[in-house]
C-alpha positions in Angstrom: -78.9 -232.3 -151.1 -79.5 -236.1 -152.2 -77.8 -238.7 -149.9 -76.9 -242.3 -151.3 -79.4 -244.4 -152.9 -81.5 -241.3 -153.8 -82.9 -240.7 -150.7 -82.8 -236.7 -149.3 -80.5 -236.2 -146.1 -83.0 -234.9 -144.0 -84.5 -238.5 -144.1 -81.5 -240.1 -142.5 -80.6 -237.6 -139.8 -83.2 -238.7 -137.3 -81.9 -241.8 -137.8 -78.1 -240.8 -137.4 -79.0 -239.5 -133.7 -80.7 -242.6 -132.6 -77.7 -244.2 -133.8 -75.5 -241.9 -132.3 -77.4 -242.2 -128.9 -76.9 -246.2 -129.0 -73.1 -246.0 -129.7 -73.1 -243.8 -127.0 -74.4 -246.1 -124.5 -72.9 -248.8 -125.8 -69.2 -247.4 -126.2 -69.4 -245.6 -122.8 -69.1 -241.9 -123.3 -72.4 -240.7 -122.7 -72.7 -237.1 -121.2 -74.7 -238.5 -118.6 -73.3 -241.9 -117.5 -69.7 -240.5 -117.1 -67.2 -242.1 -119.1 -66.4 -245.6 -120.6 -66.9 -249.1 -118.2 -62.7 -248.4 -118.6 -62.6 -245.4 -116.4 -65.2 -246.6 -113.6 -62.1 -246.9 -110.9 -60.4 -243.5 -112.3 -64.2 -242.4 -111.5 -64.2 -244.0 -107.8 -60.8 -242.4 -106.9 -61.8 -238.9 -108.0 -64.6 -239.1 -106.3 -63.1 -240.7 -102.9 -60.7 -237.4 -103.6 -63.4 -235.3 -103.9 -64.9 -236.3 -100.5 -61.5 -236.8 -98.8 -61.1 -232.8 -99.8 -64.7 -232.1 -98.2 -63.9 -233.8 -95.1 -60.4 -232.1 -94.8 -62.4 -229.1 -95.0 -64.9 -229.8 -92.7 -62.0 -230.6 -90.2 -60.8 -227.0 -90.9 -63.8 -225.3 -90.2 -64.9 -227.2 -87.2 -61.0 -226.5 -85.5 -61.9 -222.9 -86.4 -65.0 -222.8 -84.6 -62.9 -224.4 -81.7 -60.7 -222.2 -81.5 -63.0 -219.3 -82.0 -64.8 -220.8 -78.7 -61.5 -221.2 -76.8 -60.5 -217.4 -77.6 -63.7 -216.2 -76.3 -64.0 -217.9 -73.0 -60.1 -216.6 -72.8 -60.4 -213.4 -70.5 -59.9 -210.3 -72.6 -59.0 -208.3 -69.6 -56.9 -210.5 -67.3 -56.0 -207.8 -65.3 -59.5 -206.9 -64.7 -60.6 -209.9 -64.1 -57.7 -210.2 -61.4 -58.8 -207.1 -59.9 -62.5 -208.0 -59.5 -61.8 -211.0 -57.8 -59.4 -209.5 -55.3 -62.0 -206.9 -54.5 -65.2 -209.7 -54.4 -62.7 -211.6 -51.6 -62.7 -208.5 -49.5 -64.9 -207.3 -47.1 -67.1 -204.5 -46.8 -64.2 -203.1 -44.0 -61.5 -203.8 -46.5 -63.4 -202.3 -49.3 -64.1 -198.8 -47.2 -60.4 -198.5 -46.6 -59.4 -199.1 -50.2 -62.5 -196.8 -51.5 -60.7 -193.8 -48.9 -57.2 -194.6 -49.3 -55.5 -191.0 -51.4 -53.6 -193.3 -54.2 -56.0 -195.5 -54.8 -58.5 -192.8 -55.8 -55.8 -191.2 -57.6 -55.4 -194.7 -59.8 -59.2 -195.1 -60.2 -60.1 -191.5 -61.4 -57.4 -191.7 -64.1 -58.4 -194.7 -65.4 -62.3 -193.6 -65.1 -60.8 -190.6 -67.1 -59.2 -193.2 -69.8 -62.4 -195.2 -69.8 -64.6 -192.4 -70.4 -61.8 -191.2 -73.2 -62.3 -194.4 -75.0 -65.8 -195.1 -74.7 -66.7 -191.5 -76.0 -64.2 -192.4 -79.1 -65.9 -195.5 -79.8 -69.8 -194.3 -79.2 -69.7 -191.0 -80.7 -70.5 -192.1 -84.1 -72.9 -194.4 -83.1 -74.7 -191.6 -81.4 -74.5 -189.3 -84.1 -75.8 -192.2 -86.2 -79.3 -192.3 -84.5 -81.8 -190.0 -85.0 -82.1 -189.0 -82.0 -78.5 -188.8 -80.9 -77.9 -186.3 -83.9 -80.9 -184.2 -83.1 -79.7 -183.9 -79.4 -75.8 -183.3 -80.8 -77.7 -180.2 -83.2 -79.7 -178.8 -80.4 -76.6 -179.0 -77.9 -74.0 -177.2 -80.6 -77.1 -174.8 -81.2 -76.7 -174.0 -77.3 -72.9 -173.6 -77.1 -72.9 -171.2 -79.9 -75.6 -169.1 -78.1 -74.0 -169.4 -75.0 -70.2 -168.4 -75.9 -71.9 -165.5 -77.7 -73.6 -164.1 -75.0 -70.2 -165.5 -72.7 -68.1 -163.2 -75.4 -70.5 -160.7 -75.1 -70.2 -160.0 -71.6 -66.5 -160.3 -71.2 -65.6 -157.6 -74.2 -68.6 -155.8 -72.4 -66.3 -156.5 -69.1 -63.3 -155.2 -70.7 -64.1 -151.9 -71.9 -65.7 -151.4 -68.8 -62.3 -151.7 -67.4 -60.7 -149.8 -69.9 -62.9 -147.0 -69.1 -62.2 -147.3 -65.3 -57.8 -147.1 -66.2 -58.2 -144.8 -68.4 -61.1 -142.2 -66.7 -61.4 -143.2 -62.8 -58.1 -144.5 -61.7 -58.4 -142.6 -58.7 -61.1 -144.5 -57.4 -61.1 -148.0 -56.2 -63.2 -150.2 -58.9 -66.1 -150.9 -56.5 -66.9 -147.7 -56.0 -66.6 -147.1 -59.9 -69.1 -150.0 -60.4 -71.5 -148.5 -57.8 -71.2 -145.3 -59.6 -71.5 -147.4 -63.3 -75.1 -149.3 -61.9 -76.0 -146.4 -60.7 -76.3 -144.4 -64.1 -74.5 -141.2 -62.4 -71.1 -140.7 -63.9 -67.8 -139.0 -62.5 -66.8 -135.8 -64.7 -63.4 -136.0 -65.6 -61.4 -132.7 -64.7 
């Protein structure tokens, strides 16, 4: 391409960004000035807006902590905490009579029953979740299988022993029948 005057266009281009670059400056919108000498108080007020938002929020989150604060050091448990301090005020005469009187242990073992109900529902997967929790849980499962076996065993073991005492020895009493059974010696049916 040939520009005006002869000259190719790829000798005026370095020129047309200089002189782009000046107007810039000189007209006001340049990137990185912000806008036109026109807009400087449009500027000002979006920034004060800008920083009025961040110290609304900063307000926010610091009542949020506040409160966060306030709801912890509020008593979870008021009746607990009732509780325990009724019991600290009393003496060791007082707390001896309460520890032996037939309702109150009634109360405390079923709560200690719905405490122990609650804390196995919230720490049994945690417990299964450690190594060595699971291993234990494995070896303890392993050990009620073997052991209701063996307990299943000995009661069907139990049972035809008695079905063989109805049904062949009736006429005996049973201790007699198990003397007889340990014994190895057995009574011929007529």
């Amino acid at each position: 391409m040939v520009a005006l005057r002869g000259l190719p266009l790829s000798y005026y281009q370095p020129l047309t960004k200089y002189i782009m670059a000046l107007n810039n400056v000189f007209i006001g919108s340049d990137p990185l000035l912000g806008s036109s000498p026109g807009n400087i108080n449009s500027d000002i007020e979006s920034y004060e807006r800008q920083l009025q938002e961040t110290l609304n929020q900063i307000k926010s989150q610091k009542q949020r902590v506040i409160n966060h604060h306030i709801q912890e050091n509020r008593s979870q448990s008021p009746l607990w905490d009732e509780m325990d301090n009724i019991v600290n005020d009393m003496t060791d005469m007082e707390i001896d009579v309460l520890n032996n009187d037939p309702e109150y242990q009634k109360a405390q073992n079923t709560l200690m029953g719905i405490l122990n109900r609650e804390y196995m529902r919230i720490m049994r997967p945690i417990v299964e979740g450690v190594k060595d929790g699971k291993e234990t849980l494995e070896n303890l499962m392993s050990i009620t299988k073997r052991v209701k076996k063996s307990a299943s065993e000995e009661a069907n073991k139990n049972i035809a022993l008695f079905n063989e005492y109805t049904s062949k020895y009736a006429d005996m009493p049973y201790a007699e029948f198990l003397k007889l059974k340990n014994s190895g010696n057995k009574k011929k049916s007529n």
